[in-house]
C-alpha atoms as one frame of an Amber mdcrd trajectory, in Angstrom:
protein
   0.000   0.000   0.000   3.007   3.002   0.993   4.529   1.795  -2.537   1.458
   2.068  -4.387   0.794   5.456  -2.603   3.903   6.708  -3.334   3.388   5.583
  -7.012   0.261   7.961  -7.005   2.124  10.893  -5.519   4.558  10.628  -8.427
   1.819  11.367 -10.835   0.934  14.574  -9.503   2.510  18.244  -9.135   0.912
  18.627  -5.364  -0.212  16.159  -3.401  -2.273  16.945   0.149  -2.468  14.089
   3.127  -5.455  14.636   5.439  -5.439  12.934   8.680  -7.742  13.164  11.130
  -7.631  11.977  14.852  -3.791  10.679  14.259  -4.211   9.907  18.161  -7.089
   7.627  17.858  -4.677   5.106  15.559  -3.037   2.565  17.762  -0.278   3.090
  15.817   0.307   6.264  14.898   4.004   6.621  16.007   4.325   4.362  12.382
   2.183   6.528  10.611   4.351   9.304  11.680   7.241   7.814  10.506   6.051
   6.550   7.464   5.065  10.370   6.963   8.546  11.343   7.513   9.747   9.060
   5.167   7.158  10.070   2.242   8.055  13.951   3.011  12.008  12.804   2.220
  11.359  11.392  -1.202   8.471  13.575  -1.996   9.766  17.482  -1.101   8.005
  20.237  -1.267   5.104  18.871  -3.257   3.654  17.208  -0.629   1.389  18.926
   2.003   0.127  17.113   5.335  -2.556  18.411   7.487  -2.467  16.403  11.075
  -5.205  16.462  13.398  -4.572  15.234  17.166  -5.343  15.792  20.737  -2.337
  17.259  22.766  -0.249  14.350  22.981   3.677  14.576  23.957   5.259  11.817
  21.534   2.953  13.209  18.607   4.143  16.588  19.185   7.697  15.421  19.218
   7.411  13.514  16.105   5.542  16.532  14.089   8.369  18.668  15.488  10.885
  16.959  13.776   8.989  17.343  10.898   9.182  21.444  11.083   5.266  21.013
  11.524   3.451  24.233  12.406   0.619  24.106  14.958  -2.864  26.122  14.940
  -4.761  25.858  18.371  -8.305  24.869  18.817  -9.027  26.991  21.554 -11.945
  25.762  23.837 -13.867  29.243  22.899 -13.730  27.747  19.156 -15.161  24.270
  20.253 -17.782  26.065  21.979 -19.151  28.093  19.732 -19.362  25.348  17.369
 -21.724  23.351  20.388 -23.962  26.512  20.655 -24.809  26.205  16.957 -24.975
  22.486  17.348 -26.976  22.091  20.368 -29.279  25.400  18.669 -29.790  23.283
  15.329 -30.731  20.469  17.248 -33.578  22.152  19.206 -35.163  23.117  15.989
 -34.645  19.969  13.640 -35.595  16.899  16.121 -38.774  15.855  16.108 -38.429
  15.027  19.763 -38.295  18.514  20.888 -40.247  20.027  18.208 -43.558  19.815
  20.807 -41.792  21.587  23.492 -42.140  25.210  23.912 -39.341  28.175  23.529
 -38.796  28.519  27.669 -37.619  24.575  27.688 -35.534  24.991  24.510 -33.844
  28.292  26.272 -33.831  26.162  29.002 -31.886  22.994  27.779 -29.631  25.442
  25.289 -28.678  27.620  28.384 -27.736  24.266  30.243 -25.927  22.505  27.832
 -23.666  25.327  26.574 -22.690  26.239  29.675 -21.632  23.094  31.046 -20.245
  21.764  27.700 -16.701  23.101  28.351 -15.602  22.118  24.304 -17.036  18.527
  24.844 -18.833  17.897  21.661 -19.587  14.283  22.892 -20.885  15.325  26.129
 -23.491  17.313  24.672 -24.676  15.202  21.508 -24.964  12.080  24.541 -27.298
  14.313  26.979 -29.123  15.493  23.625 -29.854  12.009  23.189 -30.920  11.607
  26.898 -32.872  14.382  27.132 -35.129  13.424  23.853 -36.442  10.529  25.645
 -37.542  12.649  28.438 -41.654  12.617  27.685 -42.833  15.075  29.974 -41.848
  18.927  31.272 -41.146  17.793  34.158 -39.187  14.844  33.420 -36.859  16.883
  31.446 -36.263  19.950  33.805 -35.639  17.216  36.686 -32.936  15.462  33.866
 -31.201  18.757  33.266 -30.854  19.462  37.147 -28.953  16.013  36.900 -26.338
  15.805  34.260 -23.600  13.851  34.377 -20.273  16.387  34.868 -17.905  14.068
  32.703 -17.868  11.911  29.964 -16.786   9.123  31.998 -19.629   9.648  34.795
 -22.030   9.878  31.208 -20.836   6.661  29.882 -20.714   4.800  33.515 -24.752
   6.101  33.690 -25.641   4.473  30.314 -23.479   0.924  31.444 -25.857   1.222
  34.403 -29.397   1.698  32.810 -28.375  -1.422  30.693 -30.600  -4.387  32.037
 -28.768  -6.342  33.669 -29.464  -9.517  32.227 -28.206  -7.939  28.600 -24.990
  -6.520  30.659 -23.105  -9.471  29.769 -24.165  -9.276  26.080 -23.553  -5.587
  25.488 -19.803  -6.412  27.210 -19.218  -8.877  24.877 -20.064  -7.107  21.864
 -17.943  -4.401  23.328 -15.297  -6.051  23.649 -15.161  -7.495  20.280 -15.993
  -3.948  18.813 -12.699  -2.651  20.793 -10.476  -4.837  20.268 -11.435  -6.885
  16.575  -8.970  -6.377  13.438 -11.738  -6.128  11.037 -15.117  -4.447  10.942
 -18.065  -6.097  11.907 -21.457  -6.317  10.644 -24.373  -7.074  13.362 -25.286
 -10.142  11.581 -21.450 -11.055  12.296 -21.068 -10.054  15.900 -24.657 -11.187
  17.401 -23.044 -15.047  16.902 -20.592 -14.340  19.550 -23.886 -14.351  22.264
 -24.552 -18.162  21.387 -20.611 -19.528  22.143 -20.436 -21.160  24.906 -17.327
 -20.324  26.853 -17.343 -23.155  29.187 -17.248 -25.624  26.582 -15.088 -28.474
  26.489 -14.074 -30.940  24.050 -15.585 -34.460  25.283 -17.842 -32.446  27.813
 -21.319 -32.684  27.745 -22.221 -29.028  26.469 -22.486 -27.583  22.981 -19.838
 -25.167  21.824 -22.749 -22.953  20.614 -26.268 -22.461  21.352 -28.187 -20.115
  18.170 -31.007 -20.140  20.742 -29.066 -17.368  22.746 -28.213 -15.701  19.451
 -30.947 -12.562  18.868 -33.536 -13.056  16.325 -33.106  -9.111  14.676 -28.954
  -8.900  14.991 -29.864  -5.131  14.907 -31.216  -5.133  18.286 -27.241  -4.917
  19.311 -27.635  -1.420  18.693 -30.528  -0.812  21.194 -28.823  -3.053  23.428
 -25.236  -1.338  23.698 -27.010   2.232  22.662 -24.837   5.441  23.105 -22.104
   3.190  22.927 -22.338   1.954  19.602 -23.056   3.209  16.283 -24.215   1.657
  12.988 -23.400   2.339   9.059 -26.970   1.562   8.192 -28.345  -1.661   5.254
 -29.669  -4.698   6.779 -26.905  -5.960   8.159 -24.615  -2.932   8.915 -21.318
  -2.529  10.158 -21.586  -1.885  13.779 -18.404   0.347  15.622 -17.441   2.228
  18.747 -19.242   5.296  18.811 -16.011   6.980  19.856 -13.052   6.386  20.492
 -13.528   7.407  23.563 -15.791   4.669  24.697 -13.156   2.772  24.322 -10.546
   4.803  26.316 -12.992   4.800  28.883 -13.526   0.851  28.569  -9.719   0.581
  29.155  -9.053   3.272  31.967  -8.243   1.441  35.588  -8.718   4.635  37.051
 -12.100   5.268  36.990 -14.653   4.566  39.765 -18.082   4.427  39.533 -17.987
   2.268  36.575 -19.521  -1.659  37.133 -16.439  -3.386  37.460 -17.110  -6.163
  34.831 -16.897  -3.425  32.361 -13.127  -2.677  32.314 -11.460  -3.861  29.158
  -7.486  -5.551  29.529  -5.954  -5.231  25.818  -4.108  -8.679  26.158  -7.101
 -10.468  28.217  -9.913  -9.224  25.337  -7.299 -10.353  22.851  -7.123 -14.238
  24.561 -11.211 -14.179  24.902 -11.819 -13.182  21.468  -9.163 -15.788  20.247
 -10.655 -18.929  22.677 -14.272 -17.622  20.976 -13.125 -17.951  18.054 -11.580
 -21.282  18.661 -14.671 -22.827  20.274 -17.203 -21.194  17.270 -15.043 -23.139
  14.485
């Protein structure tokens, strides 16, 4: 793939690289140095705009590069949320019934609390659309989550508990798989049988556990989990910070089952795998 790309780059007087989120890629300290190496036998023709969270080793590696940096200042995120959270209001069905004093209400609310979190707010959008009565909704607002952590650890919780084991399965999978997954794909997983053993007296897999509409992974894990739409989409994280927060040992609040070990998800995904073929 770098020798095709560089192929392509040859064919062309200027070339421009886009990436965005470099931080989000596991390994972006190769990407950088790929990057490096592409700048060397391309000069001045090529152009690379770089996208990241503050990050140390990034920074370091972009340096060496003679990158320049522009600043998205919080007061830039922020305006961008008013707009958002504004647009919102008036295009969802879901508030469209309420009147202007709740809208005022929930835009006062959320903007001032946002603090440049786009996430935050889009996740207590969602929360607050569900909210059915005036009442409901003012009593919702008087009770938002502070974080994106304490956000995500409140939709872990209002998962029934007999799907909890389900949705962290499918999570798991979703954090930690090499390929994309389609629902149809990654609602199998719920009929392996993990205790199974060869010459025991169990099946390795049981399609009675398996859901009848794979699509109702979405409802199950929801917030957490997004879809690329068809009848069998491919389902993903999200964000990628559901799964930062899946993988932080630091944070309390959060049922305990529901903290993600790269090497441990690695071995259960492999012994499913195993057990399925």
């Amino acid at each position: 793939l770098e020798k095709t790309l560089c192929n392509l780059l040859a064919l062309f007087n200027q070339v421009y690289i886009i990436l965005d989120a470099l931080d989000e890629c596991s390994g972006y300290l190769r990407v950088l140095k790929w990057l490096k190496e592409l700048l060397v036998q391309s000069g001045l023709k090529l152009h690379i705009l770089v996208t990241t969270r503050p990050q140390e080793s990034i920074r370091r590696e972009l340096d060496i590069m003679g990158s320049e940096y522009l600043s998205l200042h919080e007061q830039h995120a922020n305006d961008d949320i008013a707009f958002y959270i504004q647009t919102t209001l008036k295009t969802q069905t879901s508030f469209s019934s309420m009147d202007q004093s709740l809208h005022q209400n929930i835009f006062r609310t959320l903007n001032d609390l946002a603090e440049g979190m786009f996430r935050w707010v889009a996740l207590q959008l969602e929360e607050l659309s569900t909210c059915y009565s005036d009442g409901d909704l003012e009593g919702q607002l008087g009770r938002l989550p502070a974080t994106l952590d304490e956000t995500y650890s409140r939709i872990i919780e209002k998962i029934p508990k007999r799907l909890q084991e389900d949705a962290l399965k499918f999570l798991e999978w979703l954090a930690f798989s090499f390929e994309p997954l389609t629902s149809r794909e990654l609602v199998q997983i719920i009929g392996i049988n993990m205790d199974y053993k060869i010459g025991g007296t169990t099946s390795p897999f049981n399609s009675r556990n398996v859901y009848r509409d794979p699509n109702d992974i979405v409802s199950v894990c929801s917030g957490l989990v997004l879809h690329s739409g068809g009848e069998y989409y491919k389902i993903k994280l999200a964000h990628f910070s559901v799964k930062e927060y899946l993988m932080d040992s630091s944070i309390g609040g959060r049922p305990s089952s529901f903290h993600l070990e790269k090497q441990l998800s690695h071995s259960h995904i492999t012994k499913m795998c195993l057990i399925y073929l």
